[in-house]
N, C-alpha and C positions, 0 to 999 in steps of 0.2 A: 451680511453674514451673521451666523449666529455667535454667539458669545459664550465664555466659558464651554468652550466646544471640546471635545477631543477630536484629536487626530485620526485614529483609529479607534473600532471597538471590534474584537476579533470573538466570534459565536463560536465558543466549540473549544474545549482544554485538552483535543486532542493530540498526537504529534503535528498536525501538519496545523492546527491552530495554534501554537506555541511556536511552531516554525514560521510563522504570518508575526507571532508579535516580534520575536526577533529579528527578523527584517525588517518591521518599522521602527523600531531603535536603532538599527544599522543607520535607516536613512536618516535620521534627527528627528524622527517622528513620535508624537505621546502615546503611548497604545494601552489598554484593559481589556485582557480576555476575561466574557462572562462565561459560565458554564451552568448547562443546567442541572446538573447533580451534584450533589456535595464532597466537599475534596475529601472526604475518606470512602470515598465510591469503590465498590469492589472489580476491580478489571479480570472478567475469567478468561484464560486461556491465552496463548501465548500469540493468537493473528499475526500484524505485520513483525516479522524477525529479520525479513533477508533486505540487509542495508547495503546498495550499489557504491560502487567508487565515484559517477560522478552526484549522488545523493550525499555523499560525506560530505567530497569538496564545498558542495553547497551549503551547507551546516556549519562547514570548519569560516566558510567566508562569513558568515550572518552571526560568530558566535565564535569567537577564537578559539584555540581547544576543541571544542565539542567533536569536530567530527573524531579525531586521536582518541576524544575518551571512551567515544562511541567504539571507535576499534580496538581498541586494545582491553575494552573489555565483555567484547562479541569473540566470536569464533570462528576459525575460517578452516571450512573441511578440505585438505587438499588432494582428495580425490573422489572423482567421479565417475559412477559406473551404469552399465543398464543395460536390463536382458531382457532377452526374448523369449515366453514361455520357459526361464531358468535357464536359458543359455546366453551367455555374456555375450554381447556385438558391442560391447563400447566402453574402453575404462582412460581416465588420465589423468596422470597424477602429476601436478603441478609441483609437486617437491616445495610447497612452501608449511609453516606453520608460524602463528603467531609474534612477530616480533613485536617485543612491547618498547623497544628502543630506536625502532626506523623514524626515518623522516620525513617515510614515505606516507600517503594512507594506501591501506590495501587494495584492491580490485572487487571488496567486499566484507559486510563483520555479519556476522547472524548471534540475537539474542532476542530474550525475549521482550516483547510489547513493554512490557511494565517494567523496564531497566531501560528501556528509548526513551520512553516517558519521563522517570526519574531525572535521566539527566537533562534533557530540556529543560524540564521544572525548574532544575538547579539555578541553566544558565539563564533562564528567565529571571527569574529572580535576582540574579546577578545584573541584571542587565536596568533592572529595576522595571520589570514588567508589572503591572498590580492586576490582581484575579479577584474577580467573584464568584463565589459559589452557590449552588442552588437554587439561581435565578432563572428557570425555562423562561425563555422569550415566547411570548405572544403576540405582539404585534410588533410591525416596523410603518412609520409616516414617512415616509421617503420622497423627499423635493428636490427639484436643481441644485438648491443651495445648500444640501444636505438631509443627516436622517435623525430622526427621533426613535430611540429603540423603548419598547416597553414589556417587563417581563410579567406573567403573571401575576408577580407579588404586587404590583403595581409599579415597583422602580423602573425609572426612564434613567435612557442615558442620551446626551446629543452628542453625536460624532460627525464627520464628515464625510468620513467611507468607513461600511461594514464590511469585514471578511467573511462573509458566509462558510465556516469550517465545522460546522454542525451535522457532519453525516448524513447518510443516507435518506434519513427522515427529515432533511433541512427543512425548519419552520423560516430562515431566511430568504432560502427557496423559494419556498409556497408563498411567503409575503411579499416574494420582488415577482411573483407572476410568471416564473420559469420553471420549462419543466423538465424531466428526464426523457428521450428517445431509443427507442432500439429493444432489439429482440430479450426477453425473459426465455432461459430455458429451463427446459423439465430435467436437466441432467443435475442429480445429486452424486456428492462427494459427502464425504464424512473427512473429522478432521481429529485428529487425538492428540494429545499433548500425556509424553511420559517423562516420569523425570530419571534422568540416568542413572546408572550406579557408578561411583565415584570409584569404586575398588575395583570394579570390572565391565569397565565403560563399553559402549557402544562403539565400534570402529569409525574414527571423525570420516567419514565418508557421506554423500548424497549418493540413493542409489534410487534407480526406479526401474520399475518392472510392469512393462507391457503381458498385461496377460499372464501373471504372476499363477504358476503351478498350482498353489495351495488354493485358488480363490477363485479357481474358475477363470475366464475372461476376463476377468474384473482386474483394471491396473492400479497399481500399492506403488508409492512412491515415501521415504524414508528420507527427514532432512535433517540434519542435527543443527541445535542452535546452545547458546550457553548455557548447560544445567540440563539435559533434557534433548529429547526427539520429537518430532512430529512426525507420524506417521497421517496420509492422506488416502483412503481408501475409495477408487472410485467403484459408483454400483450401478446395476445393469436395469434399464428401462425396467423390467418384470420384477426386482426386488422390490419387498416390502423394506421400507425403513425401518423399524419396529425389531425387524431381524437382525439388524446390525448397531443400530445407535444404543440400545438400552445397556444399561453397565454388565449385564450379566452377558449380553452377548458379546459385545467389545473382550471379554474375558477370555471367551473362547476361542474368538479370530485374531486378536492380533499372537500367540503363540504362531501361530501358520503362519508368521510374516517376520519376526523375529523370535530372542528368546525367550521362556516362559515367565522366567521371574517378571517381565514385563507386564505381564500380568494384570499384579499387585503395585505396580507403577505410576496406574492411568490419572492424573490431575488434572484432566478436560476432554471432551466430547461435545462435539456438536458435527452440527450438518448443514449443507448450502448448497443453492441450487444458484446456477448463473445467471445474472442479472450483465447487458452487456450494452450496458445504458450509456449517451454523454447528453448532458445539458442544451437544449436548442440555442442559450446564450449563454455566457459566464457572468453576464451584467447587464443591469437593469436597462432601463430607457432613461431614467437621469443619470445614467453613469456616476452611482456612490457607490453601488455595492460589486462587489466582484465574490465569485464562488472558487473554493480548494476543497481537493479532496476528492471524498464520498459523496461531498454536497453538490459534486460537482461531474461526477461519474464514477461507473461501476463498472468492474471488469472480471470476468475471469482471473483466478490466480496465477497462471501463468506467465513466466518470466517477473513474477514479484513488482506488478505495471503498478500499486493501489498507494501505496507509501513514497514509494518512486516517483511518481508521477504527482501526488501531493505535494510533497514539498517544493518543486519546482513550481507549481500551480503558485502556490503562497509567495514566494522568492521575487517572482516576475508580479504577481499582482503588487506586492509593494516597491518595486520598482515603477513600476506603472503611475501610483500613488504619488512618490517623491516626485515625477514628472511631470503630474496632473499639476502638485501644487508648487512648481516653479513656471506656470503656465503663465501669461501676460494676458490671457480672455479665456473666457471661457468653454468659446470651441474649440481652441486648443486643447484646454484641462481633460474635456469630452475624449477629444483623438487620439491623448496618452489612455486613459483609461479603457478605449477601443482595441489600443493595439498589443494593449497587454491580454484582454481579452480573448482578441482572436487566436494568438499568438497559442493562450494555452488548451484551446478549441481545437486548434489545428492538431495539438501532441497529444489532444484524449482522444481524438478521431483515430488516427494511427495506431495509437494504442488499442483500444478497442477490438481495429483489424488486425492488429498485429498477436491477439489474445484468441479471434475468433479463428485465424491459422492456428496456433498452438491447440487450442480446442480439436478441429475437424484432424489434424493429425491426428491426437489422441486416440479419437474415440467415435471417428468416423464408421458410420456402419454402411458405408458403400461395400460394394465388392471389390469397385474399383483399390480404396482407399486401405482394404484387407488384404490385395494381392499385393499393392504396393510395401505394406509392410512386413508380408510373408518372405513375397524376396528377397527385401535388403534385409531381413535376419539370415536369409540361407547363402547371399552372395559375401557376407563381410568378412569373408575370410580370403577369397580372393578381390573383393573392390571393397578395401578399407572406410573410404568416406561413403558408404552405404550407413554403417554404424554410428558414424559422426550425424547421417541426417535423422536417425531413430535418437539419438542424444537429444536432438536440440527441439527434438517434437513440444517436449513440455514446456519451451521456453516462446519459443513463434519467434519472429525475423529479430534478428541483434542490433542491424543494425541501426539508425535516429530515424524522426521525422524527419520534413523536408526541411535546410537550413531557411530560416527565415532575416527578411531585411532589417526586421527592427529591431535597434538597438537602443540599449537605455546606459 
């Protein structure tokens, strides 16, 4: 075996690669996330916000604190609504807000990206995580007995499993020889980020609207998270982008979706088309590396699967880790790091279809899938749970993958 090894070396300072290094100090393991851009990197726009109740737990377990701190200083909208062409089929209001003294976590915190980040950072550091910054990886040696990571700059690192949490563009990826699968679609979304007004806030509410009046066909969907709104604009196969993403036009159309002053609000734009990918393995053929994340699949935004499903990817690969190296041989070492593998193959897969349902509800342009939503907007006033199923369009199935046997 090699010497002066490390334990782990985690690619990626994003949340769900700081979620990977706090796990392997959970398990007694040495860990250093490299990163390839430098720690005063500018992160635009607010992406992953909406944090699940059981994504806390998992954070509160890998990191005492953190998930509490994550909720109590996120925000939880307690009600939700969504109409039909401007006619409400669905509203409910949970009656909860914010308690900063439960001892519960909540069923969910929404903030933004770079306040998740922040406190990871913290409790990395707390935990005594050690980072490098600025070092893009270029190449990985990867053998039975472990890997040799080398960045760019030239600096190597020896570890003994890499966490592949390098996004979408995983250079870990591409060097362990795996790849992404599954359909790319042409359906663009637009994504804004406004920041609220403190004196005359937004209603803490999530609203969406199929087929929203001012916008043509086209579905607006409104999330709030802490400081701020996302507004999600979906557009129609025949728009030009050009007509909606540019500052001047965002000016014009979000008035038509909330109020004006919002305007003068806007602190991010962009645009995405769906990518609805999962990785053909999560791990190499010498079982060292394992992939989380983006590095690891791409989904549709619906039901908030990208962060979600991250961190759990990171949690179980280093559980996998701690049981590879309490292994007595080496096929054993192998069959831990297999079955943590599979395990989170199995919940990208799911996810994925559980994304491309929320998708084909949406924004299905069958006939069939037009009648079906025409109805249940005209019947939910005498069959209530018509509106429940136009609700849950944007989210796709609630409820797990399949429970699986391995246990670590």
């Amino acid at each position: 075996m090699m010497e002066n090894v490390m334990d782990v070396v985690v690619v990626g300072a994003g949340p769900v690669g700081m979620t990977a290094a706090l796990a392997a100090r959970k398990e007694g393991l040495s860990c250093t996330i490299v990163e390839a851009e430098p720690q005063d990197r500018v992160r635009a726009g607010s992406r992953a916000i909406y944090i699940h109740k059981e994504t806390l737990k998992l954070l509160e377990e890998v990191s005492e604190g953190l998930g509490f701190r994550l909720a109590r200083n996120g925000v939880i909208w307690p009600i939700k609504r969504t109409l039909y062409r401007g006619k409400e089929v669905y509203v409910r209001n949970y009656g909860i807000t914010n308690n900063k003294d439960s001892k519960q976590l909540p069923h969910f915190t929404s903030l933004h990206q770079r306040e998740i980040e922040k406190y990871l950072y913290e409790a990395c550091v707390e935990a005594g995580v050690s980072f490098v910054w600025g070092e893009p990886i270029e190449k990985l040696d990867i053998r039975e007995e472990g890997v040799t990571i080398t960045s760019v700059n030239g600096t190597s690192w020896e570890a003994k499993y890499i966490i592949g949490a390098d996004g979408a563009r995983s250079k870990v990826r591409e060097e362990a020889g795996l790849k992404l699968e599954g359909p790319r679609t042409n359906d663009t979304f637009l994504v804004v980020d406004v920041k609220d007004d403190d004196e005359d806030p937004m209603p803490l509410e999530r609203v969406f609207h199929y087929h929203h009046p001012a916008m043509g066909k086209r579905n607006v969907m409104l999330v709030p998270f802490k400081g701020g709104v996302r507004v999600d604009l979906q557009l129609l196969p025949d728009d030009r982008l050009e007509d909606y993403v540019s500052e001047e036009a965002v000016k014009e159309w979000i008035p038509l979706v909330m109020p004006e002053k919002y305007a003068e609000r806007i602190t991010w734009v962009s645009s995405y088309r769906f990518h609805q990918v999962v990785v053909n393995e999560f791990t190499d053929s010498h079982r060292r590396i394992l992939l989380a994340g983006e590095a690891a699949h791409l989904f549709a935004p619906f039901g908030a699967r990208g962060l979600n499903s991250g961190v759990p990817d990171a949690v179980i690969a280093l559980r996998g880790i701690r049981k590879a190296e309490d292994s007595e041989t080496n096929d054993e070492r192998r069959r831990a790091i297999e079955q943590a593998a599979t395990e989170r193959r199995i919940a990208a897969l799911w996810n994925r279809d559980g994304s491309t349902t929320a998708l084909n509800h949406l924004q299905g342009a069958s006939d069939e899938m037009d009648m079906k939503r025409e109805l249940a907007a005209s019947l939910v006033s005498v069959v209530p749970t018509l509106g429940r199923w136009l609700d849950e369009g944007p989210y796709g199935p609630k409820f797990g993958p399949p429970e699986l046997t391995t246990k670590y």
